[in-house]
C-alpha positions as CSV (number, residue, x, y, z in Angstrom):
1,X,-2.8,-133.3,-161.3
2,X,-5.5,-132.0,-163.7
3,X,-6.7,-136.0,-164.2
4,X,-7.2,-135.5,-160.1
5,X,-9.8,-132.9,-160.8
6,X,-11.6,-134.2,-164.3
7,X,-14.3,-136.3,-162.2
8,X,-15.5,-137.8,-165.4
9,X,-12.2,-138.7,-167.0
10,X,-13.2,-136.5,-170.2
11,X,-9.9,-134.7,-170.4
12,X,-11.2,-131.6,-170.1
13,X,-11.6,-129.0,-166.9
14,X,-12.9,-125.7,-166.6
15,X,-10.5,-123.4,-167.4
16,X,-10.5,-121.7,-164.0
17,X,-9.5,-125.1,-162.6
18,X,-7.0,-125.4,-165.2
19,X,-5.7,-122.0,-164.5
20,X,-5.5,-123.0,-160.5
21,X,-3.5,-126.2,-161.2
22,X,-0.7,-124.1,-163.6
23,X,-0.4,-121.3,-160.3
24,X,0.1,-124.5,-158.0
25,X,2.6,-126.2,-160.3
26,X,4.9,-122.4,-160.6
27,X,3.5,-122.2,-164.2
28,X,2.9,-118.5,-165.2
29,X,1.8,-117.8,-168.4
30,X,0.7,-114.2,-169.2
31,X,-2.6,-113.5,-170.5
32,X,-1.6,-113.4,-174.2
33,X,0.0,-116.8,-173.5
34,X,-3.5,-118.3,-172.6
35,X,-5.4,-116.7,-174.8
36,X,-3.2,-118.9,-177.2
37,X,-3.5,-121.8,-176.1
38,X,-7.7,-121.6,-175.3
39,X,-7.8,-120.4,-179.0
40,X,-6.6,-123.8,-180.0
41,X,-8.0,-126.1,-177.0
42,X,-11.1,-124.1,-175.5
43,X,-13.9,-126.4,-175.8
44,X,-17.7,-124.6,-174.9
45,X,-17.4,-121.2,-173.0
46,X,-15.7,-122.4,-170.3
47,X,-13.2,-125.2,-170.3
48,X,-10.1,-126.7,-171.8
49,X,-9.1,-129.6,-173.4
50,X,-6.2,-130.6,-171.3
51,X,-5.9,-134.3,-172.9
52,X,-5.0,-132.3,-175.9
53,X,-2.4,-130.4,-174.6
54,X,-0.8,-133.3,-172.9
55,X,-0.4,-135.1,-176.0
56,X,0.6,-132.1,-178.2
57,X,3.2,-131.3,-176.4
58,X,4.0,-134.1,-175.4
59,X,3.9,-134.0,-171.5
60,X,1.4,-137.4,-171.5
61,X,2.9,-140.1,-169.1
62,X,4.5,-142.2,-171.7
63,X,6.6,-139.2,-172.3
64,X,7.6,-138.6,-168.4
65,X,8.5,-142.8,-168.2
66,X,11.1,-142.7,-170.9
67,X,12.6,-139.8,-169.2
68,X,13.0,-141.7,-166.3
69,X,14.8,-144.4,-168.3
């Protein structure tokens, strides 16, 4: 969903886009929660490396094909 949004295929979105996409997908992290995870994949003032994330934790597509296996 977030590679819908990232117009240039950069792998990162403005964190308020970011933040839109977990509320549509029922993903509710608190505050403290976020503020974790921009510490480690905030890139500028104002987005979020979601590329990063996908791969560190391991939610890129190769990961969702061998579950369907």
């Amino acid at each position: 969903m977030l590679n819908l949004i990232d117009c240039n295929k950069s792998g990162v979105v403005l964190i308020s886009e970011f933040e839109k996409v977990l509320h549509r997908l029922k993903t509710f992290l608190s505050r403290e929660e976020l503020k974790i995870l921009y510490s480690q994949y905030q890139e500028g003032n104002d987005s979020v490396n979601y590329n990063r994330i996908s791969k560190d934790y391991d939610f890129h597509k190769r990961s969702f094909d061998r579950m369907h296996k």
